[in-house]
N, C-alpha and C positions, 0 to 999 in steps of 0.2 A: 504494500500500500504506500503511496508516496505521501509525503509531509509537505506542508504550506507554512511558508515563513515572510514574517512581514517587517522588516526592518523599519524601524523608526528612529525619530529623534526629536523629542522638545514638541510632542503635537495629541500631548493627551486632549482627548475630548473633537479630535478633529481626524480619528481614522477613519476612512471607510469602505476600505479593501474588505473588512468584517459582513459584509453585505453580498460580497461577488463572491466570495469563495468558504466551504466549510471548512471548522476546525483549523483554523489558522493558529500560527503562533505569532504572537508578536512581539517581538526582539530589541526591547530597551535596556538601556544604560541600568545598572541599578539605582543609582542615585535620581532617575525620574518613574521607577517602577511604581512607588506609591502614587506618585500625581496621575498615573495612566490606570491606575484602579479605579483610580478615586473619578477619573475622568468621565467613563461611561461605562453599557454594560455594552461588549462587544461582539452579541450575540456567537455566543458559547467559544468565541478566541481566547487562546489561554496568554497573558502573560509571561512572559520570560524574559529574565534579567540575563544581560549580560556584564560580564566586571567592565567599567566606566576605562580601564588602560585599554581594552580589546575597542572601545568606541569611538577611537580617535579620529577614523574616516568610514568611508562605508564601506570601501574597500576592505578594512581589516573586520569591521564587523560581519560584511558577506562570509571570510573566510572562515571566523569564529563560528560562524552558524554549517558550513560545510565540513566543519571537522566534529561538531557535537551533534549532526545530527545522526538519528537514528535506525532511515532506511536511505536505500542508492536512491532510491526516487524523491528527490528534490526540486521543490518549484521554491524558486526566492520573487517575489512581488512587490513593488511599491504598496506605500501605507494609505494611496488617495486613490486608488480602482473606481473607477463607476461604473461598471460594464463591461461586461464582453460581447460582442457583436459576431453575427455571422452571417455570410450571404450565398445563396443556395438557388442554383435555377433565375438567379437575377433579382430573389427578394430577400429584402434583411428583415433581422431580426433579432432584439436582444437575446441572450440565454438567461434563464432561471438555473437557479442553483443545482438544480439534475443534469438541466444540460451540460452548466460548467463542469459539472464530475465525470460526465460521458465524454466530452471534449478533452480531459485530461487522463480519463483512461487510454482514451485513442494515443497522445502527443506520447504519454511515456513506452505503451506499448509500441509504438511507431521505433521510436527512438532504439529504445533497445535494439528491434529488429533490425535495423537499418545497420548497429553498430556503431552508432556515435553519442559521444556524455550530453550534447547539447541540443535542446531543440526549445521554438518559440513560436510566436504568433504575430501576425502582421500587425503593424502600426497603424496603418493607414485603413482608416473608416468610410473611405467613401468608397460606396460600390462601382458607381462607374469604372473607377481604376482596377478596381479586381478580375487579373484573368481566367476567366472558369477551367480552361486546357491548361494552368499553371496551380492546381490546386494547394500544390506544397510547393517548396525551393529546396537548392541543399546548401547554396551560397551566400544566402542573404540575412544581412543584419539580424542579430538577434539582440534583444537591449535591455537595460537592466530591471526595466518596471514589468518585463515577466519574464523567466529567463527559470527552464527543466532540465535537470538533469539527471544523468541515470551512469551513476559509477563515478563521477568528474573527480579526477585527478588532481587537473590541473586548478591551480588558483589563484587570485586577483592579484595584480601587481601595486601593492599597498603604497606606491610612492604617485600611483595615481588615483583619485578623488574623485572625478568626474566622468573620465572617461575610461576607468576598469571596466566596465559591460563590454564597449569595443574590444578592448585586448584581450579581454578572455573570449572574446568569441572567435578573433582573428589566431589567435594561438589552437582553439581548436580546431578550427576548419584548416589549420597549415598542421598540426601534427596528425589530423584524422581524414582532412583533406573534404571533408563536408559536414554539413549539423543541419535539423531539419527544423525548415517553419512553416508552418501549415497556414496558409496564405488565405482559406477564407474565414477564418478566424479573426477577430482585430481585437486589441483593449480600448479603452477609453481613463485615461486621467486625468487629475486636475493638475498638473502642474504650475500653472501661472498665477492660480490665486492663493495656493498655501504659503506659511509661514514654516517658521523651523526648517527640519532637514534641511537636504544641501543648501535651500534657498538662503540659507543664512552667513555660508561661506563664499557663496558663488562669483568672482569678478573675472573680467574680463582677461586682466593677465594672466590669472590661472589657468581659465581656458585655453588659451594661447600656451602657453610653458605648457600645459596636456597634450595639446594637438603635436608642439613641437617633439615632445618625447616619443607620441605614436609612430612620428616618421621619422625619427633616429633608430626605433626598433623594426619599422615595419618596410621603410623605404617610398621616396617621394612619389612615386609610379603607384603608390596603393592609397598615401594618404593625401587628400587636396585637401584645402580647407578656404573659404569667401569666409571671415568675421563680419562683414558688415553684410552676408546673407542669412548666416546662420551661426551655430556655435558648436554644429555637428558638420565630421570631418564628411566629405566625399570619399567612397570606399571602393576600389576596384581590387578584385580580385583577381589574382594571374592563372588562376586554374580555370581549365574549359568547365562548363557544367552547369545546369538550373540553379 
């Protein structure tokens, strides 16, 4: 049975990943574990403290939660989920909390089969863009607001903060050579109007000093990056393949 993990930081009373997915855990500092009790109830998510030196970035707290957990089947998720979305024959539609479990029975049992630690689900919520003859990829981006794995090994590069989801997905698609994301899937989060988490460290040089180390590790032909488009790098991949 795979485990659901919800990394947070400094956002008692403002989760609500508790909604989209069952039996979560939710993965705080110990020193904010009371105020996230006391916060709400999070329909049956259990709290779990982590030591406050393991919570210095997310990076290291991802890896804390990768090594104490307690089956290979690992989904790690953002703490602001609204949704999963799916589109099918051309029509969407939200999932209910069954569907999400059948949906993630598919993603881990896929994964395993396929023989890779990583797989994910499309970003992109609009249907028009969804190709139905591309139902899954085995190349493309998988990011950190949902992000299965089954057996992963390998783990986050703690000196980067922002953009560890990219390197641990480029490191495994280069030592496994593909990771699977089931493209008529999508999440939906809030990112632009919470407070806390990264939101609270986030500037623009850091960004930049991230993007610059992805492509001292990964080489300037994989990673581009426009700041004044976006704050996510352009990713080309050198292997042939969906």
């Amino acid at each position: 049975m795979w485990e659901v993990y919800v990394p947070s930081y400094k956002r008692p009373g403002m989760v609500s990943t508790d909604t989209v997915f069952r039996n979560g855990r939710i993965v705080v500092p110990e020193s904010q574990a009371d105020d996230y009790r006391r916060g709400e109830i999070y329909n049956g998510a259990e709290i779990v403290a982590c030591p406050d030196e393991v919570d210095g970035n997310i990076s290291r707290k991802r890896n804390w939660i990768l090594d104490n957990a307690t089956s290979e089947w690992v989904l790690l998720v953002d703490d602001d989920h609204q949704y999963i979305g799916m589109v099918e024959e051309g029509n969407y539609r939200r999932l209910d909390l069954d569907g999400v479990d059948r949906m993630l029975e598919i993603g881990f049992t896929m994964c395993a089969d396929l023989g890779t630690t990583m797989w994910g689900i499309s970003i992109n919520s609009d249907k028009k863009l969804y190709r139905e003859y591309s139902p899954f990829s085995l190349l493309s981006p998988i990011l950190g607001p949902f992000q299965g794995f089954v057996g992963q090994e390998l783990r986050c590069d703690e000196d980067l903060y922002f953009k560890d989801d990219y390197d641990l997905w480029l490191r495994t698609v280069y030592t496994q050579r593909k990771t699977l994301r089931m493209n008529k899937y999508h999440y939906m989060v809030d990112h632009l109007r919470q407070t806390g988490g990264l939101v609270a460290s986030r500037t623009m040089a850091e960004e930049e000093r991230e993007l610059r180390r992805l492509r001292e590790k990964f080489g300037g032909k994989v990673i581009q990056w426009d700041l004044d488009k976006s704050i996510n790098p352009r990713v080309r991949i050198p292997h042939k393949g969906i």
